[in-house]
BAZAPA-473060 format. One line per 2 residues: number of its first residue (from 1); their letters; for each residue x, y, z of C-alpha. Coordinates in steps of 0.05 Angstrom, whole numbers, plus 5000, padded with zeros to 4 digits. Layout:
N
NUM	a	X:Y:Z | ...
This chain:
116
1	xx	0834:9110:3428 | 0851:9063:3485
3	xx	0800:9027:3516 | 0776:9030:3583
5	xx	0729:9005:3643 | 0695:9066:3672
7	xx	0689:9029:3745 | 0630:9051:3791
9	xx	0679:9073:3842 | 0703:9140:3787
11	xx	0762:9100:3763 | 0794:9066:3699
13	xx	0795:8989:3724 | 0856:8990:3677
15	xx	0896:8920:3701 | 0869:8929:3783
17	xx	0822:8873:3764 | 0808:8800:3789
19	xx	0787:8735:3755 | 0710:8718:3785
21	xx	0653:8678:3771 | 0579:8696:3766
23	xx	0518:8665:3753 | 0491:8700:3690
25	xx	0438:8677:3624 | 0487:8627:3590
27	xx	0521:8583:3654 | 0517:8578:3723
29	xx	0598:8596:3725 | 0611:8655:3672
31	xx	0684:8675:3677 | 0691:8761:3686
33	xx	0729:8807:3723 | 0722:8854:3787
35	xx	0755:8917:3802 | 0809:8915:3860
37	xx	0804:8978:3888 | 0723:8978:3900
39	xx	0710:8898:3881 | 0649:8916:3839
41	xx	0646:8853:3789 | 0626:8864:3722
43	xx	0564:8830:3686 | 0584:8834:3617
45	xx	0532:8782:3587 | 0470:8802:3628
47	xx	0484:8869:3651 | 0508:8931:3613
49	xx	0565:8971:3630 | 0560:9008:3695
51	xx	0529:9084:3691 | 0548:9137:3740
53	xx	0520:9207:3742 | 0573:9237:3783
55	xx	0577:9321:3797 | 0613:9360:3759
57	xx	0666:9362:3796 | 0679:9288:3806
59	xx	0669:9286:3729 | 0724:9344:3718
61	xx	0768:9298:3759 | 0749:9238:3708
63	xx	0768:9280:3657 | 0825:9301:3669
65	xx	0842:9226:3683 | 0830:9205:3606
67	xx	0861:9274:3583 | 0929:9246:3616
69	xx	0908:9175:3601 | 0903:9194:3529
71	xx	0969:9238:3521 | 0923:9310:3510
73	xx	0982:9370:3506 | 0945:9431:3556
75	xx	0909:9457:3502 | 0880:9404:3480
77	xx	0863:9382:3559 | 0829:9447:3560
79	xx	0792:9449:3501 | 0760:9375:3529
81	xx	0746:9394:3602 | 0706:9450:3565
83	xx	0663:9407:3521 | 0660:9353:3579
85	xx	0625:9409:3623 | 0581:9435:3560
87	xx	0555:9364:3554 | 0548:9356:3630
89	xx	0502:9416:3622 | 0452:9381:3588
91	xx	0445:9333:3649 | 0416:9274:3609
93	xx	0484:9236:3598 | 0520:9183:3638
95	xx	0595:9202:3654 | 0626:9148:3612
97	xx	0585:9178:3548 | 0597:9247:3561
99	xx	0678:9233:3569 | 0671:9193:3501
101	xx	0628:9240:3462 | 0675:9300:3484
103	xx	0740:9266:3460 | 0707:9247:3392
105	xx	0671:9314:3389 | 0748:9339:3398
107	xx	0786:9289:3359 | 0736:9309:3288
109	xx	0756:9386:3302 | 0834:9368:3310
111	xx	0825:9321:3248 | 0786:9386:3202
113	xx	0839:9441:3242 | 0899:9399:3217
115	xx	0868:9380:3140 | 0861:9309:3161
């Protein structure tokens, strides 16, 4: 899987970033990156990712983002929209864990469907 930034904003950061530095724990100039589009600059030492809760909507939208990010044929798009709404259901999981946990919930059924 590739990896990705899950920006605050509701988009992949994916090479719209900026060089910046912060004040964090271990310097008073700690080199990290922004996002371009929304200029949210990332904490990686002190802070943790960022978490959004977004609607399901907005997170269908997300979704389908990684599903074409990540090559998924329709089927496959479908099947992870579905478990990405099931897991939304439960309402006690940021959208950056819930798109995760779907596409490994779905890659471990492709990989037992196909004898992997």
């Amino acid at each position: 899987m590739k990896k990705s930034v899950l920006c605050e904003c509701g988009d992949f950061i994916e090479g719209s970033t900026f060089k910046a530095y912060i004040e964090t724990s271990i310097g008073p100039s700690t080199p990290t990156v922004g996002h371009t589009k929304c200029g949210l600059i990332f904490d990686f030492v002190d802070g943790h990712m960022p978490k959004t809760y977004s609607s399901k909507k907005q997170l269908k939208i997300l979704a389908q983002k990684f599903a074409v990010k990540n090559d998924m044929d329709s089927e496959m798009s479908g099947k992870y929209l579905l478990e990405v709404d099931r897991l939304k259901s439960h309402g006690n999981m940021s959208d950056i864990d819930i798109l995760i946990s779907a596409y490994r919930k779905l890659m471990r059924n492709e990989d037992t469907y196909f004898g992997r």
